[in-house]
ZAMARGU-4260 file (C-alpha; in steps of 0.2 Angstrom, whole numbers, plus 5000, padded with zeros to 4 digits):
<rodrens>
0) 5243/5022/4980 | 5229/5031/4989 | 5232/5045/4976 | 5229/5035/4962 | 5215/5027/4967
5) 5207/5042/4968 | 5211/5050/4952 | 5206/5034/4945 | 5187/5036/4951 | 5178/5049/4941
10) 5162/5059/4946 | 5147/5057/4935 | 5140/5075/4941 | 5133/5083/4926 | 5124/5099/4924
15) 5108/5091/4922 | 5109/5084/4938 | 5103/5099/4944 | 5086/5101/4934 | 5082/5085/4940
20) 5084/5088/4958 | 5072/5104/4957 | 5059/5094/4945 | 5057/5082/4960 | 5056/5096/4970
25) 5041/5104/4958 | 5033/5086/4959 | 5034/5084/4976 | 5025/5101/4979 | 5011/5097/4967
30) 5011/5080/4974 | 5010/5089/4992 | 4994/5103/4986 | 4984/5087/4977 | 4986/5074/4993
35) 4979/5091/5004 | 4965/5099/4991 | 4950/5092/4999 | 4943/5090/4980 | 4953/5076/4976
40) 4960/5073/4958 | 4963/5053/4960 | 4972/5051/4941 | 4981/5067/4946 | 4986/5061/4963
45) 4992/5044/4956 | 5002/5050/4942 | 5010/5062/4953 | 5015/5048/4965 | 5021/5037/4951
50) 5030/5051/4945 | 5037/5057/4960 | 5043/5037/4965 | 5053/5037/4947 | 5061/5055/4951
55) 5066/5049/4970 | 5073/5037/4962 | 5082/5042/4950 | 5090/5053/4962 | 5095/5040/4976
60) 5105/5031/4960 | 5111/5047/4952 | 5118/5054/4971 | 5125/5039/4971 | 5136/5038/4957
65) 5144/5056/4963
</rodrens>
């Protein structure tokens, strides 16, 4: 019964999964050097952190399904 319950659950785990887990990781660098540039680019800033929010995320759901 055990055995069957777990054959019947199927992993979502794509390839792509992995390009979205480094492109938060690019984001969260450049989100990282703009918050610590003393010559802040607000609209940069901001749509990083809008950006990065969607991409965390996407990934917290996406881990999930796994």
């Amino acid at each position: 019964m055990l055995l069957a319950e777990a054959a019947a659950t199927t992993s979502t785990y794509t390839s792509f999964d992995i390009y979205v887990l480094i492109f938060t990781v690019v984001i969260a660098i450049g989100f990282i050097r703009e918050l610590i540039n003393p010559r802040r680019n607000l609209f940069a800033l901001g749509f990083a952190g809008v950006a990065l929010f969607v991409f965390a995320f996407m990934d917290v759901v996406m881990i999930r399904g796994w």
